[in-house]
mmCIF file of the N, C-alpha and C atoms, coordinates in Angstrom:
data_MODEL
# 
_entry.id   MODEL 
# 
loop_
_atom_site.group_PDB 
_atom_site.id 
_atom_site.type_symbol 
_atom_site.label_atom_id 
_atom_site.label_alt_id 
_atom_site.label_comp_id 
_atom_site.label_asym_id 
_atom_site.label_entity_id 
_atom_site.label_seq_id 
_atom_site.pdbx_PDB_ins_code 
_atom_site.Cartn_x 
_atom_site.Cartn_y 
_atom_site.Cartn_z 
_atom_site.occupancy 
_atom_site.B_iso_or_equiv 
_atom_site.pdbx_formal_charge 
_atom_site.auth_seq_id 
_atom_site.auth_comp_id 
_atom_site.auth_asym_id 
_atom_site.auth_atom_id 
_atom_site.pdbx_PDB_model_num 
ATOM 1   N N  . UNK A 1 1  ? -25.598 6.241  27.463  1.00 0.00 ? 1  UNK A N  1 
ATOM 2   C CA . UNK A 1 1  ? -24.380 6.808  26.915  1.00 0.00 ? 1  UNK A CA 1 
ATOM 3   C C  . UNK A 1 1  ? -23.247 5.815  27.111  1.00 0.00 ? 1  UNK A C  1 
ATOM 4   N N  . UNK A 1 2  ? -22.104 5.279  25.937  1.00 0.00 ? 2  UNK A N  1 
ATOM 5   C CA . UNK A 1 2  ? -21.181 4.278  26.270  1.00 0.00 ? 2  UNK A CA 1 
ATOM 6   C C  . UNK A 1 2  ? -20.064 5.065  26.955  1.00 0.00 ? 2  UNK A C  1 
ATOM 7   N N  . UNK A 1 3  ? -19.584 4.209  27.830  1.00 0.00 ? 3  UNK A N  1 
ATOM 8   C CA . UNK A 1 3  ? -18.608 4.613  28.726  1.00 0.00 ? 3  UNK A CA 1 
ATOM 9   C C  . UNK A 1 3  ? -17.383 4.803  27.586  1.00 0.00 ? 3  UNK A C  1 
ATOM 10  N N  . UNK A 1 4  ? -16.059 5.630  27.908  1.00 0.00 ? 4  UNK A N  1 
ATOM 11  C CA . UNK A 1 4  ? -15.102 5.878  27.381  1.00 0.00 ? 4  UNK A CA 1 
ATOM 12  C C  . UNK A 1 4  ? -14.449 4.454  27.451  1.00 0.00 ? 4  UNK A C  1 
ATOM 13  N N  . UNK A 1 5  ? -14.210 3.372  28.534  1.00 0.00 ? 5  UNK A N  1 
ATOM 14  C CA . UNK A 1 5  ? -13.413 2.098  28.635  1.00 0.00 ? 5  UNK A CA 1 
ATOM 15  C C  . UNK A 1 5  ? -14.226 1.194  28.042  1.00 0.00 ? 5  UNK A C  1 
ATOM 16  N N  . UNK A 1 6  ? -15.305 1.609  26.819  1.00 0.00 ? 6  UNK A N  1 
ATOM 17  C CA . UNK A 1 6  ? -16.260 0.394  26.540  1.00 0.00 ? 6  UNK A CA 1 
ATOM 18  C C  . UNK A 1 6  ? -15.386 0.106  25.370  1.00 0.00 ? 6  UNK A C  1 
ATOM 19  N N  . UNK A 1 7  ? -15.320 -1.405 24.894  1.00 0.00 ? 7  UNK A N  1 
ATOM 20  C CA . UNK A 1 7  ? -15.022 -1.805 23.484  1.00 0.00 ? 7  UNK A CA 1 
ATOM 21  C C  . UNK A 1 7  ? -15.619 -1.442 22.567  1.00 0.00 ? 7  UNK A C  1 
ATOM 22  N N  . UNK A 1 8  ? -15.011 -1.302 20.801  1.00 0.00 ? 8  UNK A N  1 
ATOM 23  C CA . UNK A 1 8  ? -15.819 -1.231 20.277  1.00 0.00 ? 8  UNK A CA 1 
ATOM 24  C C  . UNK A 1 8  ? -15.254 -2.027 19.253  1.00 0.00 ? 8  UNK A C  1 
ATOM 25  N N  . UNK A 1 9  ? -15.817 -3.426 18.937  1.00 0.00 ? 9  UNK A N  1 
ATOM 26  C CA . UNK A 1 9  ? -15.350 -4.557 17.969  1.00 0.00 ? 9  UNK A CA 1 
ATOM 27  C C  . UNK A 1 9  ? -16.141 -4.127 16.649  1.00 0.00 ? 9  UNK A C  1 
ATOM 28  N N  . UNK A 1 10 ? -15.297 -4.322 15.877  1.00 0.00 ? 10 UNK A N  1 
ATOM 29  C CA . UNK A 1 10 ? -15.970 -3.569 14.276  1.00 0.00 ? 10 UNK A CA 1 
ATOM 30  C C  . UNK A 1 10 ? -14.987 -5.259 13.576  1.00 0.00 ? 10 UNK A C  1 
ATOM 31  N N  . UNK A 1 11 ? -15.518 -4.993 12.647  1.00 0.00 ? 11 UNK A N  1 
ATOM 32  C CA . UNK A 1 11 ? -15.189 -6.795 11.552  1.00 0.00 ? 11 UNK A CA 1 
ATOM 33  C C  . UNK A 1 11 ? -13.955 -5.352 10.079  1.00 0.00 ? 11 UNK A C  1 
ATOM 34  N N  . UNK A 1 12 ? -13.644 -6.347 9.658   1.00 0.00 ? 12 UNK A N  1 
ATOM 35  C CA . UNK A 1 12 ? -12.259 -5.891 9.338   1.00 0.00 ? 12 UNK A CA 1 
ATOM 36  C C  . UNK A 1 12 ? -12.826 -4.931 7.869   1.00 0.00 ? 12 UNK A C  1 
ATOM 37  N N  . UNK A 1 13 ? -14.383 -5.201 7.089   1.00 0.00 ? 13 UNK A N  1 
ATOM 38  C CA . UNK A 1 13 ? -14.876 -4.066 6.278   1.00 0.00 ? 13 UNK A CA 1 
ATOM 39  C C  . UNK A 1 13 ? -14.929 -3.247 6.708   1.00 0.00 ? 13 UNK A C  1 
ATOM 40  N N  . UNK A 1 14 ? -15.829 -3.391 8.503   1.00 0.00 ? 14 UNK A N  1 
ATOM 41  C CA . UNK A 1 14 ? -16.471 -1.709 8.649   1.00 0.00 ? 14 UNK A CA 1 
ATOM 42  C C  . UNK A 1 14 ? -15.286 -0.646 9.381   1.00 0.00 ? 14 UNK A C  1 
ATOM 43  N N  . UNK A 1 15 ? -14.442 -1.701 10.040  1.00 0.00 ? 15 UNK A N  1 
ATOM 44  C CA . UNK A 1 15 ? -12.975 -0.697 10.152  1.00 0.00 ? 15 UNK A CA 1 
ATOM 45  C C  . UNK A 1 15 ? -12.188 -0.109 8.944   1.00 0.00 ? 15 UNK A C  1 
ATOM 46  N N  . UNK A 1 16 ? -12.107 -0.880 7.948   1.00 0.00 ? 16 UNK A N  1 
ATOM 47  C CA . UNK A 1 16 ? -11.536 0.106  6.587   1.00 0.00 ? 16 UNK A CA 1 
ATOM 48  C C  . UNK A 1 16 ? -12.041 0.705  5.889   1.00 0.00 ? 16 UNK A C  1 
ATOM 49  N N  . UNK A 1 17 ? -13.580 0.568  5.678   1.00 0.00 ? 17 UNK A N  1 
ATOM 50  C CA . UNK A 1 17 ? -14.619 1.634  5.520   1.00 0.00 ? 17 UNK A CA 1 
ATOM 51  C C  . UNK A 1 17 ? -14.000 1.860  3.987   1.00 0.00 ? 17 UNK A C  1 
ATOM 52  N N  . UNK A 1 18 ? -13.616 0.864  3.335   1.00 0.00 ? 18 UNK A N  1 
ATOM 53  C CA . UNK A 1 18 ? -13.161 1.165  2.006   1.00 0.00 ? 18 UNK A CA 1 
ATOM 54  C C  . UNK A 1 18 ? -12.889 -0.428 1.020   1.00 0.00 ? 18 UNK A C  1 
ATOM 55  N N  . UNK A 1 19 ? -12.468 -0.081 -0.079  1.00 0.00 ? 19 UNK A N  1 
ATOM 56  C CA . UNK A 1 19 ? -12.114 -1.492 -0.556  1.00 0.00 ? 19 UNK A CA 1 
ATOM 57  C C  . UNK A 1 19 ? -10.762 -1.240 -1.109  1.00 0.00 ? 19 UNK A C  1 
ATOM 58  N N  . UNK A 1 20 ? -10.009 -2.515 -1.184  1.00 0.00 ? 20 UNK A N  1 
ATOM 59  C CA . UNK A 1 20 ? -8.606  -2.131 -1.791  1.00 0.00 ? 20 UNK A CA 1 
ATOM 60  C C  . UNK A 1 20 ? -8.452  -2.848 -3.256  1.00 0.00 ? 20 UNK A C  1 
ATOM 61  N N  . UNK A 1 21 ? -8.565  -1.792 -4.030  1.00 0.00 ? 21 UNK A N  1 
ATOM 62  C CA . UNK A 1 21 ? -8.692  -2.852 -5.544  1.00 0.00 ? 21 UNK A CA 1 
ATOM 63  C C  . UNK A 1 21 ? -7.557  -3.605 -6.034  1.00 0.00 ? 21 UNK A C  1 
ATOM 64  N N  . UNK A 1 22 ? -6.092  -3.554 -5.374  1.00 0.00 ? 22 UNK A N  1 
ATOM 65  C CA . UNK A 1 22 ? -5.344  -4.979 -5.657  1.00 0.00 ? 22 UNK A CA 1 
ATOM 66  C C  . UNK A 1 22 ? -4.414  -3.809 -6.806  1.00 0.00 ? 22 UNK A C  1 
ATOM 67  N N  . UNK A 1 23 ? -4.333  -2.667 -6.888  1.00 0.00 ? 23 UNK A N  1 
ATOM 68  C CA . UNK A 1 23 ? -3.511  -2.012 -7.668  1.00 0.00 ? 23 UNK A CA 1 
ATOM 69  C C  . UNK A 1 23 ? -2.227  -1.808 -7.092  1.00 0.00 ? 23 UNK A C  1 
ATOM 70  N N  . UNK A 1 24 ? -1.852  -1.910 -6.144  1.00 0.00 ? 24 UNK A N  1 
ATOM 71  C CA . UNK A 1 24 ? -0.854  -1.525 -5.536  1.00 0.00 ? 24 UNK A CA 1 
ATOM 72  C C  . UNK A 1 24 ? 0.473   -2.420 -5.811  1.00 0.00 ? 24 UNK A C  1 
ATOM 73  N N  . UNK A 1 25 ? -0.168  -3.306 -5.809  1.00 0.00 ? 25 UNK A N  1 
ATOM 74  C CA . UNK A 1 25 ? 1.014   -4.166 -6.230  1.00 0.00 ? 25 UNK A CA 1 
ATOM 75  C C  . UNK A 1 25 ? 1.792   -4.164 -7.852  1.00 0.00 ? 25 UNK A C  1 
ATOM 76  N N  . UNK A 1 26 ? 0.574   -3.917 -8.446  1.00 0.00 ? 26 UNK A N  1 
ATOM 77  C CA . UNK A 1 26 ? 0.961   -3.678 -9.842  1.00 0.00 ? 26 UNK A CA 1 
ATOM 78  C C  . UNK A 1 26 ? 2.016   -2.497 -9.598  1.00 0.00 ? 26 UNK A C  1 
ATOM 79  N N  . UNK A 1 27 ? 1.460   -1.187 -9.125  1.00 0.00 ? 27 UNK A N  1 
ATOM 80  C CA . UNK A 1 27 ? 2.821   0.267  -8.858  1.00 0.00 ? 27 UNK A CA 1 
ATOM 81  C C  . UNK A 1 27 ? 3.951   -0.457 -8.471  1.00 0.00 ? 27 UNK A C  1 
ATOM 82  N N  . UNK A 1 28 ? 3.632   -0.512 -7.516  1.00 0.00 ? 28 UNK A N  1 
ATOM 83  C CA . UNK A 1 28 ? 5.335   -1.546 -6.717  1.00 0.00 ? 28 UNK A CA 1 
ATOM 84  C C  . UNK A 1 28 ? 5.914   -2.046 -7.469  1.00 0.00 ? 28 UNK A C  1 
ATOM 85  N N  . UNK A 1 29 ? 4.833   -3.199 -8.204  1.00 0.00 ? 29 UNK A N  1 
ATOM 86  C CA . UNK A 1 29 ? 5.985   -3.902 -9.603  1.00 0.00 ? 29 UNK A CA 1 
ATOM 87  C C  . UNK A 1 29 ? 6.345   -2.947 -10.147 1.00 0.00 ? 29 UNK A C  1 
ATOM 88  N N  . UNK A 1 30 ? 6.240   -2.491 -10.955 1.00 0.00 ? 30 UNK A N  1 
ATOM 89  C CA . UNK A 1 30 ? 5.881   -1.043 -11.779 1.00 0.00 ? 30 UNK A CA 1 
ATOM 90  C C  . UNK A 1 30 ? 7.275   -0.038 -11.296 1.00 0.00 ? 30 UNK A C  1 
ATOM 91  N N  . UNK A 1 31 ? 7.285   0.456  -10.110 1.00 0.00 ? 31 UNK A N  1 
ATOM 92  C CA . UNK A 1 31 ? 8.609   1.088  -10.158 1.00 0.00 ? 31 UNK A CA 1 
ATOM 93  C C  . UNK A 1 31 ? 9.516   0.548  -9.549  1.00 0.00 ? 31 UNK A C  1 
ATOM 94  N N  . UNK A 1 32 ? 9.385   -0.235 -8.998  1.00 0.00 ? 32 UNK A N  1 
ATOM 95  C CA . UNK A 1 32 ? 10.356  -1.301 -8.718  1.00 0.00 ? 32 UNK A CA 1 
ATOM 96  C C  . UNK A 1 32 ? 11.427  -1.892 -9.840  1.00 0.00 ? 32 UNK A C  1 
ATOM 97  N N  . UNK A 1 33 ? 10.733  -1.958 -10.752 1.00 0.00 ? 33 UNK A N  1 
ATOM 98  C CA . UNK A 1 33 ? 11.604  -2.575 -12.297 1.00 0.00 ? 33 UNK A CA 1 
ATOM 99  C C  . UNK A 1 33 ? 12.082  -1.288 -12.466 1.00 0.00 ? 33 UNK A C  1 
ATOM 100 N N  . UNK A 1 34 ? 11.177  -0.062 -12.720 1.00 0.00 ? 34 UNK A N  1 
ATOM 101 C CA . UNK A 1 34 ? 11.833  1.338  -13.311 1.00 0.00 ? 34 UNK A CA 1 
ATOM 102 C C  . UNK A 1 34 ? 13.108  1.848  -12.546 1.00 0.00 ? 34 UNK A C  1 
ATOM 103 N N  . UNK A 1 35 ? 13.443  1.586  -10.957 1.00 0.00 ? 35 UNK A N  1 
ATOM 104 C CA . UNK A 1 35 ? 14.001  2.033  -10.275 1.00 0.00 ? 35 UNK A CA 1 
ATOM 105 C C  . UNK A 1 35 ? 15.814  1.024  -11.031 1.00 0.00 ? 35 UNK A C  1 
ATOM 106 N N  . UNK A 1 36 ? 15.209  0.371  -11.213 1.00 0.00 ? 36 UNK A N  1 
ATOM 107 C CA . UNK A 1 36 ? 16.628  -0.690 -11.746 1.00 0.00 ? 36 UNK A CA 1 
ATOM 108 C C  . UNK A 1 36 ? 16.891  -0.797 -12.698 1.00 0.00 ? 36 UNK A C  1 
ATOM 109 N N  . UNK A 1 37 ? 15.991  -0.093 -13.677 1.00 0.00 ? 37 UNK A N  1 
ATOM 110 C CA . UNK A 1 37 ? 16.520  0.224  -14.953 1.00 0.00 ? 37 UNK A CA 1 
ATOM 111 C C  . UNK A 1 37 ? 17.797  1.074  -15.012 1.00 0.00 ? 37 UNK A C  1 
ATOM 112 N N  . UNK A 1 38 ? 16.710  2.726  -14.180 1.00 0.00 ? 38 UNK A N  1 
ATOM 113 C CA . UNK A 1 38 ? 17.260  3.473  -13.826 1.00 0.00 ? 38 UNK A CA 1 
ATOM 114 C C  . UNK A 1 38 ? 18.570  3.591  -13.507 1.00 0.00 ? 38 UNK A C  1 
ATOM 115 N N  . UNK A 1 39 ? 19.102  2.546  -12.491 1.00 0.00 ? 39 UNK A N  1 
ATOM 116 C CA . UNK A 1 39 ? 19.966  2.366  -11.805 1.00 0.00 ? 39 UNK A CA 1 
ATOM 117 C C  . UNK A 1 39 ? 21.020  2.063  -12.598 1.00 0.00 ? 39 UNK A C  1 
ATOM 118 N N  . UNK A 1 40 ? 20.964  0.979  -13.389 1.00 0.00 ? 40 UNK A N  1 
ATOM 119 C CA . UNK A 1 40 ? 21.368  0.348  -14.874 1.00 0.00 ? 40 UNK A CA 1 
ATOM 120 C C  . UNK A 1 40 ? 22.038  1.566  -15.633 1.00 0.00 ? 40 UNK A C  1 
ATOM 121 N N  . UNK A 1 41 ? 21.172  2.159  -15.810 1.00 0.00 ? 41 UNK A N  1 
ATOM 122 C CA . UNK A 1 41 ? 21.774  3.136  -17.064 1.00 0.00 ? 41 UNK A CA 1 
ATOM 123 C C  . UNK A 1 41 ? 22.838  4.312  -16.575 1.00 0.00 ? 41 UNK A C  1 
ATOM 124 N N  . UNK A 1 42 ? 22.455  4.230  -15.519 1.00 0.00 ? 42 UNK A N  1 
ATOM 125 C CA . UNK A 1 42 ? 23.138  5.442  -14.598 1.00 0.00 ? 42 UNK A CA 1 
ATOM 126 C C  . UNK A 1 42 ? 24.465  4.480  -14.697 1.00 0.00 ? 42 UNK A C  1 
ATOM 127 N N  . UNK A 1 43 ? 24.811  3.678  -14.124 1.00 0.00 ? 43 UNK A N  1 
ATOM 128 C CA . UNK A 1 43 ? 25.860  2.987  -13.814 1.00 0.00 ? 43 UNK A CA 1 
ATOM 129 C C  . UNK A 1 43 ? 26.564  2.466  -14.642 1.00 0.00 ? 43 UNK A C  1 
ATOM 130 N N  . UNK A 1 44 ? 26.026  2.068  -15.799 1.00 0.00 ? 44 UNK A N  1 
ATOM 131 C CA . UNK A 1 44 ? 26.834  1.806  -17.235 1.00 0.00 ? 44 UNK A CA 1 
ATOM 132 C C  . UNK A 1 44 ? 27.183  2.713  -18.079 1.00 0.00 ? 44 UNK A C  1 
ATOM 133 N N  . UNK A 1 45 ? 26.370  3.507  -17.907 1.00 0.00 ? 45 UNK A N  1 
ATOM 134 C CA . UNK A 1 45 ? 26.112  4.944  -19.335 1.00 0.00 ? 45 UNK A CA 1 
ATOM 135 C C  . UNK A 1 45 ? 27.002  5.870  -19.005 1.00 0.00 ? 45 UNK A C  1 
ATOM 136 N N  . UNK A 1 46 ? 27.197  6.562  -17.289 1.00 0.00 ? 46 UNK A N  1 
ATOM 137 C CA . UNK A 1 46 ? 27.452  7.786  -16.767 1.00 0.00 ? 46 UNK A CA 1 
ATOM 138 C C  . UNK A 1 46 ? 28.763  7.952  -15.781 1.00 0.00 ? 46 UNK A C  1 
# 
């Protein structure tokens, strides 16, 4: 049985136990521009 103070070294796949498909950045771009459009129209228009 492993002790509670034992290590447990895992490699940086089997700790995220997932994949990150690289979309995120696209959103970010994505409302990042929308947020300053936004901002834009509010501030000129209103």
């Amino acid at each position: 049985m492993a002790d509670r103070n034992d290590k447990i070294e895992l490699d940086t796949d089997e700790a995220r136990a997932g994949t990150t498909p690289g979309m995120t950045r696209y959103i970010l771009g994505f409302s990042l521009v929308l947020v300053v459009v936004v901002f834009f129209i509010l501030f000129n228009y209103l």
